[in-house]
N, C-alpha and C positions, 0 to 999 in steps of 0.2 A: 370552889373559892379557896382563895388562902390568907390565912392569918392577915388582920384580925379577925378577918369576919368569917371565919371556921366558928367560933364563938354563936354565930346565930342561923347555922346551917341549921338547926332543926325547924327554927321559924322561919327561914326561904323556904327550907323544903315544903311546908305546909301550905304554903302558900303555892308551891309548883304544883303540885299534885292535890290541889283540893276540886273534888270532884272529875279529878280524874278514870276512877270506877268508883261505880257504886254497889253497895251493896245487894245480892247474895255476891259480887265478885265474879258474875258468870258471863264470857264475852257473848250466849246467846241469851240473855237475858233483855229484852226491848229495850230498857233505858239505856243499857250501853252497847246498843246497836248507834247510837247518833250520840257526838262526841259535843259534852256542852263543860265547859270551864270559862274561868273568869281570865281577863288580860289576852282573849286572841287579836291577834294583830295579822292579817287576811292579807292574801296581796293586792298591793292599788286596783287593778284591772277587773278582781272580784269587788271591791267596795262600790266599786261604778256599776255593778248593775244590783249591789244590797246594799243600799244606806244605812241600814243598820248594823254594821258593821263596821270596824275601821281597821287604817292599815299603820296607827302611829298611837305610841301617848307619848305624853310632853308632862315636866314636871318643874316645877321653880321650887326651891329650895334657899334659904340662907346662910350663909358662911361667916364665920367672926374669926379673925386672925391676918395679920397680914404678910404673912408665908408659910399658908400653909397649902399642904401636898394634896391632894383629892385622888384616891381610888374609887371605879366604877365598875362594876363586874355585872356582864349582860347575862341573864339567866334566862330560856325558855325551853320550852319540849319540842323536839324537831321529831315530827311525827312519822312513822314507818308502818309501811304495810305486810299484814302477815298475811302471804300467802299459804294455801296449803294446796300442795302437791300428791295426786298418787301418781308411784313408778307405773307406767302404759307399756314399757317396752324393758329390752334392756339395759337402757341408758337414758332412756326419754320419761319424761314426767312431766302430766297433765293437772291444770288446774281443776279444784276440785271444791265441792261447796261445805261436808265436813271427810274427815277419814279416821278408821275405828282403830286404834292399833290397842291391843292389850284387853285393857280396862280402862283405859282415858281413848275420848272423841277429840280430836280437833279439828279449831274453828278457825275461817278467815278473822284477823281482825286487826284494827287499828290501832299500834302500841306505840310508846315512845321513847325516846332516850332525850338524857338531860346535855344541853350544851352551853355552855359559860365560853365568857370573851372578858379580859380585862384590860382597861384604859387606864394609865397615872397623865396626871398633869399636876400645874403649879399654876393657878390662876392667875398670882401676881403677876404671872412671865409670859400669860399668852391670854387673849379675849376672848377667843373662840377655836374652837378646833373640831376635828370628827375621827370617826373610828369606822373602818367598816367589819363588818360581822360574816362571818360564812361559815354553814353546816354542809358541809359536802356530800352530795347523794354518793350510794351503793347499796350494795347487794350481797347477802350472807344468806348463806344455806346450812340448815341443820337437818341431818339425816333423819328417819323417822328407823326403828326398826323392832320387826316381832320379835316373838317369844323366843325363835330358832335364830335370832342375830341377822336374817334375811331384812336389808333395806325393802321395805315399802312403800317410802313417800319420804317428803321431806317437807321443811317450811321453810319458804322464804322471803325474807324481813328486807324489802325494798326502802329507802331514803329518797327523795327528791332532794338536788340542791336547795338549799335556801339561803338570800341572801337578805343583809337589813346594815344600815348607818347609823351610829348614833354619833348626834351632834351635838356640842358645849356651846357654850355663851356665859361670860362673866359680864358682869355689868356691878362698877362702884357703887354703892348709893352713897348719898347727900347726910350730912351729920359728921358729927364728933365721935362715930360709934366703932367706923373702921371694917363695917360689917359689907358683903359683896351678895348678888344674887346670882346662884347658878342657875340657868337653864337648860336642861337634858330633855331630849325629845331621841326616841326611837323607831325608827322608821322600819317597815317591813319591804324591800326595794326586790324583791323576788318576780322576776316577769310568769306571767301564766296566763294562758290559755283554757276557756271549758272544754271537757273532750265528750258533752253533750250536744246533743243535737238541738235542745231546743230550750231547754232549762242551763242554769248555771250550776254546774255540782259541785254543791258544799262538800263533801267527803275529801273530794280531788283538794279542791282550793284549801280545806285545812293541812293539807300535808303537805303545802307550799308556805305554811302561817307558823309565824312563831306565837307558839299557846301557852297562854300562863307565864306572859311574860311580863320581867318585874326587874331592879336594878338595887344592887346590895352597894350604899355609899362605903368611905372611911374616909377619915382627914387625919392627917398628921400635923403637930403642930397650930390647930385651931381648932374650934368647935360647931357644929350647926346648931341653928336657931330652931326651936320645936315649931312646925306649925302649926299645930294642935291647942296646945298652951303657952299662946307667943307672951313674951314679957313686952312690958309697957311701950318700953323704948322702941323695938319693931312691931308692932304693931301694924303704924302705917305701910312700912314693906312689907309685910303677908300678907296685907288687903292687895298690894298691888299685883302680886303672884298668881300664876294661874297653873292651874290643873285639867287635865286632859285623860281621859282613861287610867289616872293613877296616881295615888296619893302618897306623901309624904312624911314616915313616920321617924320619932327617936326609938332606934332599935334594941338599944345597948341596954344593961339592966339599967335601975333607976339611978339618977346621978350623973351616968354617963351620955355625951353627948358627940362620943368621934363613931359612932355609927348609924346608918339612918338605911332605912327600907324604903323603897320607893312601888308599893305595894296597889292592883289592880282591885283588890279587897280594901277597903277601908278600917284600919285598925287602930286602934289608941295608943299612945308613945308606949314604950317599955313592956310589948306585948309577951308572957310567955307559953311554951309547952304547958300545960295541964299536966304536973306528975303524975298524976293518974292515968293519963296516957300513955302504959308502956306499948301498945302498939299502934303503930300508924294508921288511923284510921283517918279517912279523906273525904267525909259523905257527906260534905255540904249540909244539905238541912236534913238528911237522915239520921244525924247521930242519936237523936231522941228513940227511934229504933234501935240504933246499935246499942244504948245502953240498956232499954228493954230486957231485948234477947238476953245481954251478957251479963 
């Protein structure tokens, strides 16, 4: 992200990465053997054979000003696979299930990187528009090696392309108030295939899904309507707004009204960090453990 909403990269981030791992932190530990977070958005082709999943959220939103500028910055985890490799030959290297080098074991696993996409418009100047989004597959290798400097293996951290659109809509409303409704919807438009035989594999399908996806607003020269604690006069446009996989917060500290979260977690206007949180900790509903132990 950048300015303004560098300002509330600690609360996107929490939001990215909540229950991303869990605690002890260990990729062979069961629970983070299967990857569960809040905001995945699957590809269409997987949601057609699990209804329980989707491949979009959609958000309405309110705007007061009648020139003001809107930034949207698309935020998710484009997932990558860790393989681990031992050297077989002298140039060749086979897949492997763990491998001991040292004192640390390594494990296959499913890690992520963060990718951002940013859209400006001018509502007054345009009704609708779209944006498409791309995380480009690849492949990186990191060496593995022993005590003697001798490569023995290596890990390599695969990307699938992944593709998604997000699309605007402004729409006037009716009154003296001058106020406009935006609606943003994020689509995950990535084609895929199962490369199961007879089941659909979730593992595959999340590393074609944008996870933990969420959309950090800004307005220049106007402000958003809270939908949380709408005032009187809106009222009836926040009844008529709809929400889809994700909710609409004021993000800013209190007072402030030029940044909003468009969050797959439901959270209360002018959410912040816990100062007592000087480390990041992401464990969903284990935190009651975390503060146990610590």
């Amino acid at each position: 992200m950048s300015a303004p909403t560098d300002s509330i990269r600690d609360l996107a981030d929490t939001v990215l990465f909540e229950g991303y791992m869990l605690y002890p932190y260990r990729a062979n530990d069961p629970k983070n053997r299967v990857r569960w977070q809040f905001g995945v958005l699957a590809p269409p082709s997987y949601v057609e054979t699990d209804s329980s999943e989707r491949s979009f959220l959609q958000s309405d939103c309110l705007i007061e000003g009648s020139d003001a500028e809107v930034s949207v910055v698309v935020r998710f985890l484009h997932v990558q696979q860790r393989v681990v490799q031992r050297l077989v030959g002298d140039e060749e290297f086979g897949d492997t299930e763990s491998l001991d080098v040292g004192n640390a074991t390594f494990l296959p696993w499913d890690e992520a990187v963060v990718h951002e996409s940013t859209i400006t418009f001018r509502p007054s100047e345009a009704t609708e528009g779209a944006h498409d989004v791309r995380a480009d597959g690849t492949a990186e290798f990191e060496p593995l090696y022993d005590a003697d400097s001798s490569i023995v293996g290596r890990l390599a951290r695969v990307r699938a392309t992944v593709t998604g659109r997000l699309t605007w809509a402004v729409a006037p409303l009716p009154g003296p108030y001058g106020a406009r409704r935006l609606r943003l919807r994020l689509d995950n438009t990535t084609p895929w295939t199962s490369a199961g035989s007879f089941e659909p594999d979730r593992p595959d399908a999340l590393r074609h899904s944008l996870v933990a996806a969420h959309l950090v607003l800004s307005v220049r020269g106007g402000a958003f309507v809270s939908m949380m604690d709408t005032p009187e006069w809106a009222s009836g446009y926040a009844a008529g707004c709809d929400q889809i996989g994700a909710y609409p917060i004021l993000a800013g500290p209190p007072g402030d009204r030029s940044l909003m979260l468009v969050s797959p977690i439901i959270l209360y206007d002018h959410p912040q960090v816990a100062p007592e949180s000087v480390s990041q900790f992401c464990d969903a509903t284990e935190m009651d453990e975390m503060l146990t132990l610590r």
